[in-house]
C-alpha positions in Angstrom: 0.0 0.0 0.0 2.9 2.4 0.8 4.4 2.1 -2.9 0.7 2.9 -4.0 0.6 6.0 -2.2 4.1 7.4 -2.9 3.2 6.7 -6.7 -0.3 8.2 -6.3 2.0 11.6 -5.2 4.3 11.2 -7.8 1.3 11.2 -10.6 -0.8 13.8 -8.7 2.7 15.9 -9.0 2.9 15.3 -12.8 -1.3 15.9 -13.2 -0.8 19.5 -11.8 2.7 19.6 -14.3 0.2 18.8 -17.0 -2.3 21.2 -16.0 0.5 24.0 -15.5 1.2 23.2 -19.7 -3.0 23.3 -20.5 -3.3 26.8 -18.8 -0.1 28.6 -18.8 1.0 29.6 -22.6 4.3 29.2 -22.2 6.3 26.5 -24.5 7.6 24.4 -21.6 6.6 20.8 -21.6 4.7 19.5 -19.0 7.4 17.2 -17.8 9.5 19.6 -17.0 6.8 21.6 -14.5 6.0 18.6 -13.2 9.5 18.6 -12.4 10.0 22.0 -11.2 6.8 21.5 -8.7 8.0 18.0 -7.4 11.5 19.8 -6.5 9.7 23.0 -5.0 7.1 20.9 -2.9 10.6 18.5 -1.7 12.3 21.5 -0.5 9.5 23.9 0.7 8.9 20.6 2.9 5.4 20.1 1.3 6.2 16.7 0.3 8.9 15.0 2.5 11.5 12.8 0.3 10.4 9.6 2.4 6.7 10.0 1.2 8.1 9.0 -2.4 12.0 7.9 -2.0 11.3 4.3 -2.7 9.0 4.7 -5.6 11.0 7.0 -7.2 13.9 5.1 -6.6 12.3 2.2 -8.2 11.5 4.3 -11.2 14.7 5.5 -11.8 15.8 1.5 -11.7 13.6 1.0 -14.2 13.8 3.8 -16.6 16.6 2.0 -19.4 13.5 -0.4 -20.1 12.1 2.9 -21.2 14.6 3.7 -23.5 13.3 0.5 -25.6 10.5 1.7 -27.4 12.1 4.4 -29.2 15.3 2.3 -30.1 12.5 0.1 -31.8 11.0 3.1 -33.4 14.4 4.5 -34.6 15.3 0.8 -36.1 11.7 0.8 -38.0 13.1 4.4 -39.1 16.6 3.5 -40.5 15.9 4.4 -44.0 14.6 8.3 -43.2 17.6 8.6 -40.7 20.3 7.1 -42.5 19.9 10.1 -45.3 21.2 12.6 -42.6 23.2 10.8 -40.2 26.2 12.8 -40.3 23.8 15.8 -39.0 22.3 14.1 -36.0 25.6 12.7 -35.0 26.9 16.5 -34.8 23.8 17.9 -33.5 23.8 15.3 -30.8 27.4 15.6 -29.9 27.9 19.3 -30.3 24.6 19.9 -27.8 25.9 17.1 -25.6 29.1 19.0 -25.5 27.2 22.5 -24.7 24.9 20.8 -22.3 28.4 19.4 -20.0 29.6 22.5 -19.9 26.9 24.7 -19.0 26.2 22.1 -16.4 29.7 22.0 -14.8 29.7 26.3 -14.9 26.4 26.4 -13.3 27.7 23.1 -10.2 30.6 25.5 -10.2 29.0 29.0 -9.5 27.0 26.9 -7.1 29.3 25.4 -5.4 31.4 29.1 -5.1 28.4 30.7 -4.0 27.6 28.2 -1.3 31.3 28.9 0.0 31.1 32.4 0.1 27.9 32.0 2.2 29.5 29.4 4.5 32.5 32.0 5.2 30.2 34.5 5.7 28.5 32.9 8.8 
């Protein structure tokens, strides 16, 4: 019953994401307000980590059997992609490239910022 209730959270979390998307005309998917409202209720306390760690932990065990179904669809696909593969190998590693290092600027202005608070106190 407890893994029912910790996923019942997790999909009224992404119900109100999808909701956010319906009303708000703003081009963000509803995944990622989901998201953004599961991370906000987590650290405003709303929604304590143990009332969906192990669900979510289970998900996130789970999610390479998700990757499946699209493999399959870009198999069936082959002939379409193979015209430009060159392109989507560049666009996927130049973007992979550009998502690393924004990433590792943003941990590091982070992580400089949380030390220059520490030293303040």
């Amino acid at each position: 019953m407890k893994y029912v209730k910790e996923f019942g959270i997790i999909l009224i979390v992404s119900l109100v994401g999808e909701l956010l998307n319906y009303f708000l005309p703003l081009p963000v998917p509803a995944s990622i307000y989901g998201l953004v409202l599961m991370f906000l209720c987590l650290m405003l306390g709303i929604i304590k980590l143990s009332d969906v760690h192990d669900t979510a932990c289970f998900l996130i065990e789970i999610m390479p059997i998700m990757f499946i179904p699209p493999a399959v669809g870009l198999m069936a696909s082959w002939d379409v992609i193979q015209a430009n593969l060159v392109a989507y190998l560049v666009i996927a590693a130049v973007t992979t490239i550009v998502v690393m290092a924004v990433s590792g600027l943003v941990t590091q202005a982070v992580l400089k910022k949380g030390k220059k608070g520490a030293e303040k106190k």
